[in-house]
C-alpha positions, 0 to 999 in steps of 0.5 A: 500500500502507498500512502499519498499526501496532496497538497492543494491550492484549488480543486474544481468538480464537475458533476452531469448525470452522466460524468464527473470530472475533477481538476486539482491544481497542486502548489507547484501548478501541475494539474491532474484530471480524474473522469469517470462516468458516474452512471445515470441519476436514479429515478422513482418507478412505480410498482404494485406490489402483492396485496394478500390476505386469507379471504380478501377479495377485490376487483381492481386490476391495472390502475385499480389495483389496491398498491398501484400508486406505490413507487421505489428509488433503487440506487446501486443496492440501496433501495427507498419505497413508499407503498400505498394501498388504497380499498377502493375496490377490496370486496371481502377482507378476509380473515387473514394477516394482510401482507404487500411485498417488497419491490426486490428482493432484500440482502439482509434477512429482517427489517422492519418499516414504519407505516399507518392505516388512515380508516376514513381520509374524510375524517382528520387522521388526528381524530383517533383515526389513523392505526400506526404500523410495524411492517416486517419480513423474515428471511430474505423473503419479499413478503412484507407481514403487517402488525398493528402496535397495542400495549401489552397485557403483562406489568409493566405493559410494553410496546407489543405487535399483533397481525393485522387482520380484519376484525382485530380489536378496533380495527375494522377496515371499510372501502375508503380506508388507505394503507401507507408503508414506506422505508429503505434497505439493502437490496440483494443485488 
């Protein structure tokens, strides 16, 4: 290994979406030029991704689809998502845990993802009508799990998670109900 010390008098960057080039000028004036294409600027594409659950039913397809207005950013193997689901078109909810999917597939096995159900959008989420979510997967799987948190019944009562599912205590679901997930990770590739 070498080691390098530079002293510099300037140093001039030059960025586009598609090179980059910087310029060091050293005390004695010699300038050295390193370019290199740093690829193109990543961008949002939007995905819709699984909505299950035991029992649950809908009729939208294409842009009806419950998750159609979801969208992911994937740079390198970082990747940021925001999943919307939206049950317009849900005809049955089920009886299962309602689940979504990851855009790709994740590295590390296990994260967890904030998110939150607002049950009726014409009511002020505030009014005691919005349910705040831990979203979850296992493994390397893309299957994301949904929980709902409540405060356990043991002494003292922690922070708990329990699945969401239609029916859990409180926690019905209606056809103007709207589901937000959102967080970032490492992708496998």
């Amino acid at each position: 290994m070498t080691n390098v010390t530079v002293s510099m008098s300037t140093a001039v960057v030059t960025a586009s979406t598609t090179e980059a080039v910087i310029n060091v000028t050293g005390q004695d004036a010699a300038t050295v030029t390193v370019a290199g294409a740093s690829g193109p600027s990543p961008i949002a594409v939007q995905y819709s991704p699984v909505f299950s659950a035991t029992g649950l039913t809908f009729t939208g397809s294409g842009t009806a689809y419950p998750s159609y207005n979801s969208w992911y950013v994937k740079h390198g193997q970082m990747v940021t998502f925001q999943i919307q689901i939206d049950m317009t078109t849900v005809t049955a909810f089920g009886t299962g845990q309602f689940k979504s999917e990851l855009p790709v597939a994740p590295l590390l096995a296990g994260a967890h993802f904030s998110g939150w159900i607002w049950r009726d959008p014409s009511v002020p989420a505030d009014d005691a009508n919005h349910i705040v979510l831990n979203v979850d997967y296992t493994n390397t799987s893309k299957t994301l799990d949904l929980h709902f948190l409540v405060g356990a019944t043991a002494s003292p009562k922690p922070i708990i998670e329990n699945q969401l599912t239609q029916g859990a205590p409180g926690y019905n679901l209606t056809t103007v109900s709207k589901i937000y997930i959102n967080g970032t990770y490492i992708a496998e590739s």
